[in-house]
Every structure is written in structure tokens, then in C-alpha cells.
C-alpha positions as CSV (number, residue, x, y, z in Angstrom):
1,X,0.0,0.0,0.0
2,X,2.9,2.3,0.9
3,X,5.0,1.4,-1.5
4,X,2.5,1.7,-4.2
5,X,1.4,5.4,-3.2
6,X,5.4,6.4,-3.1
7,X,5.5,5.3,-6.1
8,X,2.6,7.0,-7.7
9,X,4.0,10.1,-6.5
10,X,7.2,9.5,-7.6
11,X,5.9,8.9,-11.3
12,X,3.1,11.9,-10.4
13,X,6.5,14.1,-9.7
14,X,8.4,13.1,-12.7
15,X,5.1,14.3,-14.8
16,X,5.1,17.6,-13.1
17,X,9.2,18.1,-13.4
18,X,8.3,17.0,-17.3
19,X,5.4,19.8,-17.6
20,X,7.6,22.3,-16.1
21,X,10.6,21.7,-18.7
22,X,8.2,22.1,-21.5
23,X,6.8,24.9,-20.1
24,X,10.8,26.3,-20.1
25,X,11.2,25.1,-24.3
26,X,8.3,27.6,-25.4
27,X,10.5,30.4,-23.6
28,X,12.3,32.1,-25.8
29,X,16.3,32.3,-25.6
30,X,18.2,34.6,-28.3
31,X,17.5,31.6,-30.8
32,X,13.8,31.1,-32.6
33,X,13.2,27.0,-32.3
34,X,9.6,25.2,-33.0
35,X,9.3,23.9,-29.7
36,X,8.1,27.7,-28.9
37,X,4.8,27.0,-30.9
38,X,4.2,23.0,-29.1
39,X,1.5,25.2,-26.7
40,X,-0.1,26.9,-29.4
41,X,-3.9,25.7,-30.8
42,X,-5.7,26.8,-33.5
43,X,-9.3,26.6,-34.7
44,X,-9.6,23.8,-37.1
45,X,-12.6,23.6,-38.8
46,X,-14.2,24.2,-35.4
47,X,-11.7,22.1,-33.5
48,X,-9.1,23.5,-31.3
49,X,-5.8,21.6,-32.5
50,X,-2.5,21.5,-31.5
51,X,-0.3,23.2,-34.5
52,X,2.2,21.5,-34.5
53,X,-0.5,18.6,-36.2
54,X,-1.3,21.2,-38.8
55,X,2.4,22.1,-40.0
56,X,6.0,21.6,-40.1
57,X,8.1,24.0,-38.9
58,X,12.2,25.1,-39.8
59,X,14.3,26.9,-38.5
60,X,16.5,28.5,-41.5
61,X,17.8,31.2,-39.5
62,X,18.6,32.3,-35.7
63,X,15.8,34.4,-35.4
64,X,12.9,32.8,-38.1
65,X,10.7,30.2,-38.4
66,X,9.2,28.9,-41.2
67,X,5.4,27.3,-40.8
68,X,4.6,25.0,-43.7
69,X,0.9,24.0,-43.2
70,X,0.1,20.5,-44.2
71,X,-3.2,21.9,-45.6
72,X,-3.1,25.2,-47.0
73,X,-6.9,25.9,-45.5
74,X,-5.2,25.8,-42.1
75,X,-3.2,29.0,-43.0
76,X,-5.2,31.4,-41.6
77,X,-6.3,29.4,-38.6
78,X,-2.7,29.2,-38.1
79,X,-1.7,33.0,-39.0
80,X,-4.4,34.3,-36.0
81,X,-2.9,31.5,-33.4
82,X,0.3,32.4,-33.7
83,X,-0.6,36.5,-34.2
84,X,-2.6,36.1,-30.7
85,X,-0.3,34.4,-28.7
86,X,2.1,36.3,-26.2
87,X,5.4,34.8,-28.5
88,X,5.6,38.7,-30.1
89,X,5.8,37.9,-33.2
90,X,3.4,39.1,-36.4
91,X,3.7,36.1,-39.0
92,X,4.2,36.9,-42.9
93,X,1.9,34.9,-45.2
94,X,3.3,34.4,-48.7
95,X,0.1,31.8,-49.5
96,X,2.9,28.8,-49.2
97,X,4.6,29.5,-45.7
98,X,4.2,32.1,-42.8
99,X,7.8,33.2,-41.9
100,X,7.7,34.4,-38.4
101,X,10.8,36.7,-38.0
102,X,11.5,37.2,-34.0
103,X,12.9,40.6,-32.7
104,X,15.9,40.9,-31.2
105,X,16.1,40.5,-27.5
106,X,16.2,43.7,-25.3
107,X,17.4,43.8,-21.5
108,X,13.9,44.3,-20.9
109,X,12.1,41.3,-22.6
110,X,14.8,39.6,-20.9
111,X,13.9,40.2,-17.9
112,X,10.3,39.5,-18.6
113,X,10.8,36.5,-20.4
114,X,13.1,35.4,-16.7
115,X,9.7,36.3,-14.7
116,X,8.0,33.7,-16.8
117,X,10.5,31.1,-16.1
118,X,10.2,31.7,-12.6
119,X,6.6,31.9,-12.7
120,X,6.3,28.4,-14.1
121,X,9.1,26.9,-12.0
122,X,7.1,27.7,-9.0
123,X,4.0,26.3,-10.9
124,X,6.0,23.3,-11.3
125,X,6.8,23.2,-7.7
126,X,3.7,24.1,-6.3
127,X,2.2,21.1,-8.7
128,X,5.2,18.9,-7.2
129,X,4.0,19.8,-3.5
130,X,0.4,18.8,-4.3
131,X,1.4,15.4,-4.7
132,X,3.2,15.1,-1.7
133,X,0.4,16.3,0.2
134,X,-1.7,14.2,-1.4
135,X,0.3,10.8,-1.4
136,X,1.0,12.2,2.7
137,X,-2.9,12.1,3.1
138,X,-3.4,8.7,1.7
139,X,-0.5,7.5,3.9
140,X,-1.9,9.0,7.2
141,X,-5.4,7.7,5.9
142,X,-3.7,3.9,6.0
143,X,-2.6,4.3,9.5
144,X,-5.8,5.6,10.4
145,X,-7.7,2.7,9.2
146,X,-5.1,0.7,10.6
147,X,-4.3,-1.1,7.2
148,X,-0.4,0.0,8.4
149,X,1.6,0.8,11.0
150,X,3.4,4.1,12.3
151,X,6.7,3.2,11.6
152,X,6.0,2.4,8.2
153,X,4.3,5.4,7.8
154,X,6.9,7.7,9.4
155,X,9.9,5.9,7.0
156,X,7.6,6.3,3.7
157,X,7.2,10.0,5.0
158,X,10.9,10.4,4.6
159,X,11.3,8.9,1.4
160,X,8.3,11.0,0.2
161,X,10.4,13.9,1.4
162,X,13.7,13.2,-0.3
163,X,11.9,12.5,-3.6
164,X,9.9,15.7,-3.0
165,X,13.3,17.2,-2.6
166,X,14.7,16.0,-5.6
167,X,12.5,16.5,-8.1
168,X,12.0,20.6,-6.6
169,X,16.0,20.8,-6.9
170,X,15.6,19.6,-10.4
171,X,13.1,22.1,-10.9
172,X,15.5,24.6,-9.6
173,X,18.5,23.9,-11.2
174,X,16.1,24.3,-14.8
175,X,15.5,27.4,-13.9
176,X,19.1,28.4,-13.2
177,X,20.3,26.7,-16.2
178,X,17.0,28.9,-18.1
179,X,18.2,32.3,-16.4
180,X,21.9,32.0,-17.8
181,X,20.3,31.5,-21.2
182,X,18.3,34.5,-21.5
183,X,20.7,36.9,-19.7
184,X,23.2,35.6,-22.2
185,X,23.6,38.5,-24.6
């Protein structure tokens, strides 16, 4: 019983750490890469799709992406998607492609863009402390019914701590690691 709620969590965790560093990709970093757009949906014949199912995307340059849609009816689903999303950036439709051509970086969407990360890291570890609670609940709810002991309870607690440990330092050391990026110049 123990062992399967730590390990739940654990998996649970892992999830949340996973969420967290895709959450990190779509922020940009000097260069332009399609990951930015994995978020993004557009309204697909009344359906709101992921596009990154409606198009491929390139990177030719640093800075620019080009959007191929897989069905050229898609491309102005696709053009308002992207154009009302917070990524900045006003696509070009040449009736093949959209090109979307990303500004340079100033100190000051740098700094934004470094409240975002930090804004989703604590998401991530907000999300990685709702597990722990919960698996922490289901524990003490065992020992209540009397379906295990104290002891057991008390070791699974810190084992449930250290992995709760881990997986927030991981969640940290993205964000470090996502900070040096943007602040380089």
C-alpha cells in the first residue's frame, strides 16, 4: 500500500518536473526554435488543434521560423494563433509559408521573459508539493484505518520527502540553467 502510493507520487512528480521543462522550451532564448509554438492551438474547422498537427516548422535562420501547413486551409487558422499568442511575433503569409521573424532581444524582454520562467518553475513546484500532500494524506489515511503501522508510515514519510526534494532541486536547477540563457547577450 505504501510502496504503491510512493511510487505514484514519484511517477506523479516526474510528470510535473516533465510539464515544467516544456513549459521552459516555449521560452524564448536569443535563438527562434519550433518547440516555442508546441502550446499553441488553432481553430480547425471548429476544432481546437495543436499546431504542430497542422504544419511543419524550420528553422533556416537564428531568429525565423518557417510554418509549412500540411493543408493550405489551415493557414489562416494558423496565422491568428500564432498572431494572438504572447510569442511577439506578427507572422508573414506568402500563401505557401508564414515566416515568423523574432525581434531581437532587449534587457527588458529579458527580464520578462526570466519572470516567466520563474513563474512556471514555482508552478512546477507548487504542482510537485500537491502530490506530496496528497500521497501524505493517503498515507496517514492507512494508519488511520489501521491497514499499516506508524513506523511504516513515518519511513515512507521520509522517502516521500527526499523525492519531493529532488524532483524541486531539479526544478531549480532548470530554472538556473533557463536564467543564464536569457541573460546571455
Amino acid at each position: 500500500m505504501i510502496n504503491e502510493t510512493l511510487r505514484e507520487a514519484e511517477q506523479k512528480m516526474g510528470k510535473a518536473v516533465e510539464v515544467t521543462r516544456e513549459d521552459f522550451a516555449a521560452i524564448r532564448a536569443g535563438r527562434a526554435h519550433p518547440s516555442m509554438f508546441a502550446k499553441l492551438t488553432a481553430d480547425y474547422y471548429g476544432t481546437p488543434t495543436p499546431i504542430q498537427q497542422l504544419a511543419s516548422f524550420t528553422a533556416p535562420e537564428a531568429r525565423v521560423i518557417l510554418i509549412q501547413p500540411y493543408d493550405i486551409g489551415a493557414m489562416n487558422a494558423l496565422e491568428k494563433a500564432i498572431r494572438e499568442s504572447d510569442l511577439g511575433v506578427n507572422p508573414s503569409n506568402d500563401g505557401k509559408v508564414l515566416r515568423c521573424v523574432f525581434p531581437e532581444l532587449t534587457e527588458e524582454r529579458r527580464k520578462e521573459y526570466i519572470k516567466v520562467a520563474r513563474a512556471k518553475a514555482e508552478e512546477g513546484r507548487v504542482a510537485v508539493r500537491n502530490i506530496r500532500r496528497t500521497a501524505k494524506q493517503a498515507m496517514d489515511k492507512a494508519e488511520k484505518d489501521g491497514d499499516v503501522g506508524q513506523d511504516d508510515v513515518t519511513g515512507a514519510e521520509k522517502k516521500l520527502d527526499a523525492t519531493t526534494k529532488k524532483h524541486t532541486d531539479e526544478i531549480d536547477d532548470m530554472l538556473k540553467k533557463k536564467e543564464a540563457e536569457l541573460l546571455e547577450v
